[in-house]
The first five atom37 places (N, CA, C, CB, O) and aatype in JSON, in Angstrom:
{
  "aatype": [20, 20, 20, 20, 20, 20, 20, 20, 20, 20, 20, 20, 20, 20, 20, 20, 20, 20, 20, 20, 20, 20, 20, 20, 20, 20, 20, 20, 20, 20, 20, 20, 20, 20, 20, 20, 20, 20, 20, 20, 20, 20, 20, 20, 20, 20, 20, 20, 20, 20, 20, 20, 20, 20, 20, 20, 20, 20, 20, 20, 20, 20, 20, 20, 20, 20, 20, 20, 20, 20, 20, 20, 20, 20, 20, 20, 20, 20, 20, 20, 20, 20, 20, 20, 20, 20, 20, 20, 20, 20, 20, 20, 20, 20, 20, 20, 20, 20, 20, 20],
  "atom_mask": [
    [1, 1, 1, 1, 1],
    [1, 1, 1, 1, 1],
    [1, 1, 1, 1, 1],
    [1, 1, 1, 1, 1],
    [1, 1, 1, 1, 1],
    [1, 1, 1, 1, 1],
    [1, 1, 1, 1, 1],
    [1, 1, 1, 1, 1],
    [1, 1, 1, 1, 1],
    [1, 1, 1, 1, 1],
    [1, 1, 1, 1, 1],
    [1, 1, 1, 1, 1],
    [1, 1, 1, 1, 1],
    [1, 1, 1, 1, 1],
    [1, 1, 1, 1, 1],
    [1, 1, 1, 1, 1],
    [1, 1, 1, 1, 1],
    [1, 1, 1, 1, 1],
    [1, 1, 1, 1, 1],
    [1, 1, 1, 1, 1],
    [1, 1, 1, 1, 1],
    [1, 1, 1, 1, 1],
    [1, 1, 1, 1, 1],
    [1, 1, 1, 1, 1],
    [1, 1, 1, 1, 1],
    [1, 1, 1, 1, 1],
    [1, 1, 1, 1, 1],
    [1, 1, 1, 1, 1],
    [1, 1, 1, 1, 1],
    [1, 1, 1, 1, 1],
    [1, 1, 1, 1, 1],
    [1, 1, 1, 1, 1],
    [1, 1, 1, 1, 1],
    [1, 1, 1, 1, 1],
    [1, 1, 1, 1, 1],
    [1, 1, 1, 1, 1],
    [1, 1, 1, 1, 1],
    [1, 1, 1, 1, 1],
    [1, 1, 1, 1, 1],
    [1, 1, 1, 1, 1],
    [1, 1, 1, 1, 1],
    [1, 1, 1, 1, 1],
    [1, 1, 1, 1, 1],
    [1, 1, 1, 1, 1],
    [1, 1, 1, 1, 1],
    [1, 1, 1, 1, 1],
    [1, 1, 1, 1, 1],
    [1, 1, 1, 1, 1],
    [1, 1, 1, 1, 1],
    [1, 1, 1, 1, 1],
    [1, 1, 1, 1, 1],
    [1, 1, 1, 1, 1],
    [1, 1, 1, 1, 1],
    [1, 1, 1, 1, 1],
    [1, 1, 1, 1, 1],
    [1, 1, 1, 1, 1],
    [1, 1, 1, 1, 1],
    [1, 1, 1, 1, 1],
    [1, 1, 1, 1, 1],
    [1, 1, 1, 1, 1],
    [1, 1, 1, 1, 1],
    [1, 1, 1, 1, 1],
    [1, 1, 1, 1, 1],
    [1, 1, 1, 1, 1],
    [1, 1, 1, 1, 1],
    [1, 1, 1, 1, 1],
    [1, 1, 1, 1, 1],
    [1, 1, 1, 1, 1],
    [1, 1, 1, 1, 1],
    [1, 1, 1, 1, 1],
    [1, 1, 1, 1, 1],
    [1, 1, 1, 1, 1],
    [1, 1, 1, 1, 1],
    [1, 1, 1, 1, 1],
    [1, 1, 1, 1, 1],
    [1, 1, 1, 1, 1],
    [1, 1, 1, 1, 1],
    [1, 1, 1, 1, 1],
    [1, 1, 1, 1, 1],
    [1, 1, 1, 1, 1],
    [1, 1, 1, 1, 1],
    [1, 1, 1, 1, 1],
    [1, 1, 1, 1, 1],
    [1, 1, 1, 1, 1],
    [1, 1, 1, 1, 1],
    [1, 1, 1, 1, 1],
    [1, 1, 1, 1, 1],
    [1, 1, 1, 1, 1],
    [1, 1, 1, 1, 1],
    [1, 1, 1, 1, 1],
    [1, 1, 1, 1, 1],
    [1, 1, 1, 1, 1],
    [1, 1, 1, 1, 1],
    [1, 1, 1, 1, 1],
    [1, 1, 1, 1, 1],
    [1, 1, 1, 1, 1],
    [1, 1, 1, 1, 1],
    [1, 1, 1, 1, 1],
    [1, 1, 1, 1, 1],
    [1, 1, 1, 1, 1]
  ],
  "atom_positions": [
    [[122.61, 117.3, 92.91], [121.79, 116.25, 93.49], [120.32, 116.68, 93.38], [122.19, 115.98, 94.96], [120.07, 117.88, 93.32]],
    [[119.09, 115.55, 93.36], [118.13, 115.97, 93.05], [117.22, 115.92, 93.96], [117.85, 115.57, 92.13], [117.77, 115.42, 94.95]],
    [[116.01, 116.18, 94.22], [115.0, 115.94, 94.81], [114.78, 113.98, 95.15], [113.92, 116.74, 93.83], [115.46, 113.12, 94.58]],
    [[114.0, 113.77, 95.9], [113.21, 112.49, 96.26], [112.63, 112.34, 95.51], [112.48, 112.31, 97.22], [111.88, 113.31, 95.5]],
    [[112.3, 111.5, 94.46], [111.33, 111.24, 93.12], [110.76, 109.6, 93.88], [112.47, 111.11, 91.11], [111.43, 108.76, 94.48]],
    [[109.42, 109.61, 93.58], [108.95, 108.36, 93.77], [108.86, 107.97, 92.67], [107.88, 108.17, 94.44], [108.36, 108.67, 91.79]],
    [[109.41, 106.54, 92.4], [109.1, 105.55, 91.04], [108.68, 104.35, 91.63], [110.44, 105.19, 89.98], [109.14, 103.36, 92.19]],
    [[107.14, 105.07, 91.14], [106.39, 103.87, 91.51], [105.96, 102.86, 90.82], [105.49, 104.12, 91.95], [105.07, 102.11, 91.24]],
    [[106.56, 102.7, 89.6], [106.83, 101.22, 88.75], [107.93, 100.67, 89.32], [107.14, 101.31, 87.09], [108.16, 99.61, 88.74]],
    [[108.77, 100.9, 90.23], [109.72, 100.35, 90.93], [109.55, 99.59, 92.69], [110.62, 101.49, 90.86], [110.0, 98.69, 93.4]],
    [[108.5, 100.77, 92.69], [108.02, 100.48, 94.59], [109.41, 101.19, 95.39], [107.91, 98.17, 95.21], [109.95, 100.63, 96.34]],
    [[109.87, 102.49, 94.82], [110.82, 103.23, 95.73], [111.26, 104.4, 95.63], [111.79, 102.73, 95.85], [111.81, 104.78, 94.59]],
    [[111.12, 105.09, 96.58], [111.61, 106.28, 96.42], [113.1, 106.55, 96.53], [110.98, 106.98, 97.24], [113.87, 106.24, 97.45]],
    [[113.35, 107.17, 95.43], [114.87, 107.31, 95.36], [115.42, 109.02, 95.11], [115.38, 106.27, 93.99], [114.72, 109.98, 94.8]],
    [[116.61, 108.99, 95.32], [117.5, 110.18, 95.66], [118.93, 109.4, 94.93], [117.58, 110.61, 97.65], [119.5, 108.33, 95.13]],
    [[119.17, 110.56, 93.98], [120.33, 110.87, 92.7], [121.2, 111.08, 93.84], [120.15, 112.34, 91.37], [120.94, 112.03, 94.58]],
    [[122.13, 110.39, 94.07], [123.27, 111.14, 94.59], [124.93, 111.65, 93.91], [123.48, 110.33, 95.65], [126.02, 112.03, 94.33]],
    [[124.18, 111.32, 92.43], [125.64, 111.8, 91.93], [126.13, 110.49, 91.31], [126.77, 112.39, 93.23], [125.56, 109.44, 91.6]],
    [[127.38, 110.51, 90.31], [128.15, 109.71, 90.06], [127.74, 108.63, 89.39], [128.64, 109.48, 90.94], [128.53, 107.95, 88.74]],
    [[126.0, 108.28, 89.51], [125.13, 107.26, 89.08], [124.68, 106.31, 90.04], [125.68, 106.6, 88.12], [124.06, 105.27, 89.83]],
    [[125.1, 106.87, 91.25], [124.83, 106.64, 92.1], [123.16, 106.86, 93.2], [125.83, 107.05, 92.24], [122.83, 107.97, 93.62]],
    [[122.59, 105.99, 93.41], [121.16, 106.21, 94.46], [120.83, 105.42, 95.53], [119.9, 106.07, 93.77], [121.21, 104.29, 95.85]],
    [[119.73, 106.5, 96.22], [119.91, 105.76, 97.16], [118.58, 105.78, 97.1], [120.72, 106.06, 98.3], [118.0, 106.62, 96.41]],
    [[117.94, 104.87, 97.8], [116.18, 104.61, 97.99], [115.81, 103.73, 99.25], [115.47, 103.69, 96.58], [116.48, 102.96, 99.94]],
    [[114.29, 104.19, 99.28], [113.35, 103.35, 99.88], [112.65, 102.66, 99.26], [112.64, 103.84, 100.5], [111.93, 103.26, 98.47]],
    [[112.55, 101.44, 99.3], [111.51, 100.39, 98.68], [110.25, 100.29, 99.5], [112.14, 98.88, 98.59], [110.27, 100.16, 100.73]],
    [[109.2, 100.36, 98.79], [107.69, 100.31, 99.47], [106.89, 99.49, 98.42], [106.91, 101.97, 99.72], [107.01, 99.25, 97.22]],
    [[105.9, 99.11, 99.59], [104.88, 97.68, 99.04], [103.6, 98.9, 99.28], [104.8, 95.66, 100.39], [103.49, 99.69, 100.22]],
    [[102.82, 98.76, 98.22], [101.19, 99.22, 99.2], [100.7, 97.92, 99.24], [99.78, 100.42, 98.36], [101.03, 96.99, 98.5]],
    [[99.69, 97.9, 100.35], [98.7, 96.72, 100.66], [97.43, 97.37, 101.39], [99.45, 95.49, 101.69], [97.2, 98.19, 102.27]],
    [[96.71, 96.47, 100.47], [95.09, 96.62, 100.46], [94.84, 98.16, 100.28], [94.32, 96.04, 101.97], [93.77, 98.49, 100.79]],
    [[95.45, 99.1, 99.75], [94.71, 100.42, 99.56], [95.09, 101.34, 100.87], [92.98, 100.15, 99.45], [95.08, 102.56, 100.75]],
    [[95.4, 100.76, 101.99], [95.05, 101.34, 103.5], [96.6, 101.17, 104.21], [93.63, 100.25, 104.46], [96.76, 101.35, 105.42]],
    [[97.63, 100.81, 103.35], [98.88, 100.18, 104.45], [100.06, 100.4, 103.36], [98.68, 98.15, 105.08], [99.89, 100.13, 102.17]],
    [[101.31, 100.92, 103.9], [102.25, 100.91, 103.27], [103.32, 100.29, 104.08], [102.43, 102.08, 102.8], [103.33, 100.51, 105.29]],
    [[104.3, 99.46, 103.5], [104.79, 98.7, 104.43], [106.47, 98.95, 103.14], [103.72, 96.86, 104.83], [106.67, 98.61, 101.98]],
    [[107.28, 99.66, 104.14], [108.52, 99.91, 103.86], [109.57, 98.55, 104.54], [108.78, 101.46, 104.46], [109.68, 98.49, 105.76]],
    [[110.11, 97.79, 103.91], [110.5, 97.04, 103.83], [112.39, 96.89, 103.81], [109.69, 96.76, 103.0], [112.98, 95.99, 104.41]],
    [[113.22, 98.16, 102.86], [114.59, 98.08, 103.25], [114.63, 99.98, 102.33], [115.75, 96.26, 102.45], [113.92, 100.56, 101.51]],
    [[116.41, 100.44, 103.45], [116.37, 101.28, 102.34], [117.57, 101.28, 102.32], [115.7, 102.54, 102.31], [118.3, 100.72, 103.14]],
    [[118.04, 102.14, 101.04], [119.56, 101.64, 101.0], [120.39, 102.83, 100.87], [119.91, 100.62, 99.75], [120.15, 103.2, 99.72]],
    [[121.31, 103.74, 101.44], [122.21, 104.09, 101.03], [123.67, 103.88, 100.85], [122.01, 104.64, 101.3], [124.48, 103.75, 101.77]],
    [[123.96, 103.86, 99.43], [125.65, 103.23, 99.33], [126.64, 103.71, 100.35], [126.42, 103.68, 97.89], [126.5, 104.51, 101.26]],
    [[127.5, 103.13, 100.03], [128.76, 103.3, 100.71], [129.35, 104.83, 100.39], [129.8, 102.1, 100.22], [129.46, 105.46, 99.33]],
    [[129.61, 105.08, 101.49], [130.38, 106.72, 101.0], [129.19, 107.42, 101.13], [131.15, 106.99, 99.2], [129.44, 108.61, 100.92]],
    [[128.06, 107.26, 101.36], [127.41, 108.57, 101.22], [126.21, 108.78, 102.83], [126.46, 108.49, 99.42], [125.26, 109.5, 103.13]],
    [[126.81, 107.92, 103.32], [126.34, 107.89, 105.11], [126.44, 108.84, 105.59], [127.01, 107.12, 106.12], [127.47, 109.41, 105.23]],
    [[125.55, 109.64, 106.66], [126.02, 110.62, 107.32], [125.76, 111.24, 106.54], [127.12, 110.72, 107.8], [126.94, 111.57, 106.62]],
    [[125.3, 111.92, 105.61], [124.86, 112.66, 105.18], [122.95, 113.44, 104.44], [125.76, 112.35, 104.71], [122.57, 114.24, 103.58]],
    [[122.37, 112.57, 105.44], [120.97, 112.98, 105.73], [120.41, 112.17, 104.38], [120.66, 114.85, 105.84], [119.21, 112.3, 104.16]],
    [[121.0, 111.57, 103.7], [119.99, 111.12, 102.6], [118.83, 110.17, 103.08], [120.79, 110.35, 101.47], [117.64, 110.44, 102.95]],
    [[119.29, 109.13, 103.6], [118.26, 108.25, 104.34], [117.07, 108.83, 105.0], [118.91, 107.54, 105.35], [115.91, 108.44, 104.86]],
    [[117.61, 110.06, 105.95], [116.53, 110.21, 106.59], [115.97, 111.09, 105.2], [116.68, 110.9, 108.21], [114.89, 110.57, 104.89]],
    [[116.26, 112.15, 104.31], [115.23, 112.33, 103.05], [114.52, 111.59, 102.52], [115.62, 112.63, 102.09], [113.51, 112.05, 101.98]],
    [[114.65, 110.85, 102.49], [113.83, 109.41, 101.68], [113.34, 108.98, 102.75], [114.74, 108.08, 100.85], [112.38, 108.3, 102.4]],
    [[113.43, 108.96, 103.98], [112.08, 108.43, 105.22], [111.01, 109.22, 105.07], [112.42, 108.59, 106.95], [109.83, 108.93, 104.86]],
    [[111.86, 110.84, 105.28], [110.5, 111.55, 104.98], [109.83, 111.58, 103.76], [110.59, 112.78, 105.23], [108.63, 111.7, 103.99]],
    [[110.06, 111.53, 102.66], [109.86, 111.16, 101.32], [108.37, 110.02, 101.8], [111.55, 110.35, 100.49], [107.18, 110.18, 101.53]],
    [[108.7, 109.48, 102.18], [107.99, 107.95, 102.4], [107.0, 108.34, 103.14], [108.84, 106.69, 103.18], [105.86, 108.25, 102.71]],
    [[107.33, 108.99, 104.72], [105.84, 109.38, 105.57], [105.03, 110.36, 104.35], [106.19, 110.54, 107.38], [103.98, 110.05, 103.78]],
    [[105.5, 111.07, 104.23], [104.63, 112.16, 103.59], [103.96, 111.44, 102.33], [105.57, 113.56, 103.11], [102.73, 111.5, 102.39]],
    [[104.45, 110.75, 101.15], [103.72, 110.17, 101.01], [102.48, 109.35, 101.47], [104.2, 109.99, 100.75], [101.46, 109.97, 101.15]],
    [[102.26, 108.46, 101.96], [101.84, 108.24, 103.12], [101.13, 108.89, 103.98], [102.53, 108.02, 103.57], [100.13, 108.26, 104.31]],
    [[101.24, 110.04, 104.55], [100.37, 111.1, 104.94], [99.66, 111.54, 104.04], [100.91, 112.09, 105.42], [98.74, 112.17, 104.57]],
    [[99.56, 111.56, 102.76], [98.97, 112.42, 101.97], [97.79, 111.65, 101.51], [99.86, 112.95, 100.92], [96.64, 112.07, 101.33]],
    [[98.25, 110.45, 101.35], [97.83, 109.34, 100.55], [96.73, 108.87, 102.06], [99.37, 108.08, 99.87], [95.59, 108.63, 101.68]],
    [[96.89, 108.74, 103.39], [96.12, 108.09, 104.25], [96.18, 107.09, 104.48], [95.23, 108.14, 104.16], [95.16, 106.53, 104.9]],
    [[97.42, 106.33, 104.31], [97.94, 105.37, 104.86], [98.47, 105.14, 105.64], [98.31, 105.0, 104.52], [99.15, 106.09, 106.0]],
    [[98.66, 103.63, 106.64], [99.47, 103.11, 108.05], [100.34, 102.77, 107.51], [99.02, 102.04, 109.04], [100.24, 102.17, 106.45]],
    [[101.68, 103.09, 108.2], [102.94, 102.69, 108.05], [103.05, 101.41, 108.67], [103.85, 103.62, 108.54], [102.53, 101.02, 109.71]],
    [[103.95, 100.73, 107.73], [104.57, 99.26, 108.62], [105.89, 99.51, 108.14], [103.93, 97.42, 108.17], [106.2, 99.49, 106.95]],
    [[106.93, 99.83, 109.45], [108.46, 99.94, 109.32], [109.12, 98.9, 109.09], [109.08, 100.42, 110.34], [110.27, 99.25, 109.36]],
    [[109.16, 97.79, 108.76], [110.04, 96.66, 108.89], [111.73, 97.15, 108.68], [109.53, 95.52, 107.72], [112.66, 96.51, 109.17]],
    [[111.86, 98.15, 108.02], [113.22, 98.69, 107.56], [113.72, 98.95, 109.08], [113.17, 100.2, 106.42], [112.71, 99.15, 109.75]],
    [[114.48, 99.0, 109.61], [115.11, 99.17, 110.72], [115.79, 100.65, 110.82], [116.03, 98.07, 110.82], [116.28, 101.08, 111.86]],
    [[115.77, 101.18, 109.91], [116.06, 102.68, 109.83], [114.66, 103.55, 109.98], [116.82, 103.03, 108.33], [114.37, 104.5, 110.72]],
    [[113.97, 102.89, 109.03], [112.36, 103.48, 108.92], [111.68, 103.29, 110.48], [111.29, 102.42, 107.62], [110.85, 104.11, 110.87]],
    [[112.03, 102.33, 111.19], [111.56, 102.12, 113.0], [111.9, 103.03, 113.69], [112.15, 100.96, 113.87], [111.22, 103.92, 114.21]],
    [[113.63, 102.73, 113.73], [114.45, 104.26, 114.11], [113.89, 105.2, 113.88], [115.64, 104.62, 113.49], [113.62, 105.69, 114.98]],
    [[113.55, 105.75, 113.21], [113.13, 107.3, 112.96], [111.78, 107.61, 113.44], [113.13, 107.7, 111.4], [111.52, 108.56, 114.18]],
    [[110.79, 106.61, 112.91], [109.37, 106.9, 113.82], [109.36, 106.65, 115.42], [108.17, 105.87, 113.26], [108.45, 107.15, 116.09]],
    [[110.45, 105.84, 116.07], [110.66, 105.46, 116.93], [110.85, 107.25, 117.69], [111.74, 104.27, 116.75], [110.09, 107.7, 118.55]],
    [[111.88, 107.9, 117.17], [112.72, 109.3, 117.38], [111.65, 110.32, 117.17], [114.09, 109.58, 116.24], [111.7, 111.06, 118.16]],
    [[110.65, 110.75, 116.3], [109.77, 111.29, 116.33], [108.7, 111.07, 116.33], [109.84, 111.73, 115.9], [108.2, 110.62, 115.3]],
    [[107.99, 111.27, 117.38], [106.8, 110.7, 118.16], [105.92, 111.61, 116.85], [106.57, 111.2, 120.22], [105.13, 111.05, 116.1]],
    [[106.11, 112.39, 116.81], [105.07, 113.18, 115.28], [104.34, 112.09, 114.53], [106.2, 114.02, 113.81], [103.17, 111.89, 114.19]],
    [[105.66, 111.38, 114.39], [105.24, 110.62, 113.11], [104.27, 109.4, 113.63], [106.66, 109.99, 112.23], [103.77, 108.77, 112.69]],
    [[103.92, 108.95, 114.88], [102.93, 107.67, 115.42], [101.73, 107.69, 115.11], [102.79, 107.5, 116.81], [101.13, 106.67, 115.43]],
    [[101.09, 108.54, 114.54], [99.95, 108.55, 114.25], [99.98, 107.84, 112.9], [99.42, 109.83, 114.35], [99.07, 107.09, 112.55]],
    [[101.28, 108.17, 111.96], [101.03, 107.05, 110.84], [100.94, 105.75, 110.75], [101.73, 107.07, 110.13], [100.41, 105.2, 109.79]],
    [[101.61, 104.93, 112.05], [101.86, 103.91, 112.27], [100.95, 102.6, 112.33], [102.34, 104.17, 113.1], [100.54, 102.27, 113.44]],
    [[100.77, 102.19, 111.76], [100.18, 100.94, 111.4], [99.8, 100.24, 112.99], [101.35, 99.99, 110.36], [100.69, 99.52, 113.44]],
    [[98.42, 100.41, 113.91], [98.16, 99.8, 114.89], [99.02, 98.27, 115.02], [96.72, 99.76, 114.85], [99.61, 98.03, 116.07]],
    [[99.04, 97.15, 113.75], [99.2, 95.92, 114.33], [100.48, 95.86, 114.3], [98.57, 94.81, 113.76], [101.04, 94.77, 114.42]],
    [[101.4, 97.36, 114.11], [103.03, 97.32, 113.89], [103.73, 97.83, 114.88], [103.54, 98.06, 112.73], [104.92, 98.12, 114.72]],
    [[103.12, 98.01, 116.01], [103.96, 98.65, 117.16], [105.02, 97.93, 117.85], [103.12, 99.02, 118.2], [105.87, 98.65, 118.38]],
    [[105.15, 96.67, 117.96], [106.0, 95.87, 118.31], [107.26, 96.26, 117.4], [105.46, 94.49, 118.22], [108.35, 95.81, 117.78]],
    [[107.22, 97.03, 116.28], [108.42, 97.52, 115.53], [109.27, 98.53, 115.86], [108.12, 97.86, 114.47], [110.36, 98.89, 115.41]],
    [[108.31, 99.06, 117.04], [109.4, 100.43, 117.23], [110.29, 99.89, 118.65], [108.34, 102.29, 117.63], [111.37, 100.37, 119.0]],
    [[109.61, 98.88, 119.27], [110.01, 98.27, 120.81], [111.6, 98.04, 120.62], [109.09, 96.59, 121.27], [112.27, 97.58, 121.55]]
  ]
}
């Protein structure tokens, strides 16, 4: 299995899980200043096994690096910033109603 690769001619960061199988985060940038994660997917059979949350972090850190506000709409991506308060400072001021 491989690393988190961002393909960003795709808008997602994805994770090889084997078999031909992946799993990813899809991301929008907007206006230069906002990244707004939208769904992520891991297949069937491969739950429970930390990939999702790799590819969240995949996503903040991008994002951190880059100096952008997060907008979670993904409901996993809420969950998790919701769970680590660390991560609120990335959070997109007009998106807080996402973690509620």
């Amino acid at each position: 299995m491989s690393d988190v690769v961002n393909r960003s001619e795709r808008h997602r960061f994805e994770l090889d899980l084997g078999d031909g199988e992946v799993g990813f985060a899809e991301y929008r940038l907007l206006d230069g200043k906002r990244i707004l994660f939208p769904h992520t997917v891991v297949p069937d059979g491969h739950e429970g096994h930390g990939y999702g949350t790799r590819l969240i972090e995949a996503g903040l850190e991008y994002a951190r690096e880059h100096e952008l506000k997060v907008i979670p709409k993904c409901p996993f991506f809420a969950a998790y910033m919701r769970k680590h308060a660390e991560t609120r400072d990335l959070l997109d001021p007009g998106s807080a109603e996402l973690l509620d």
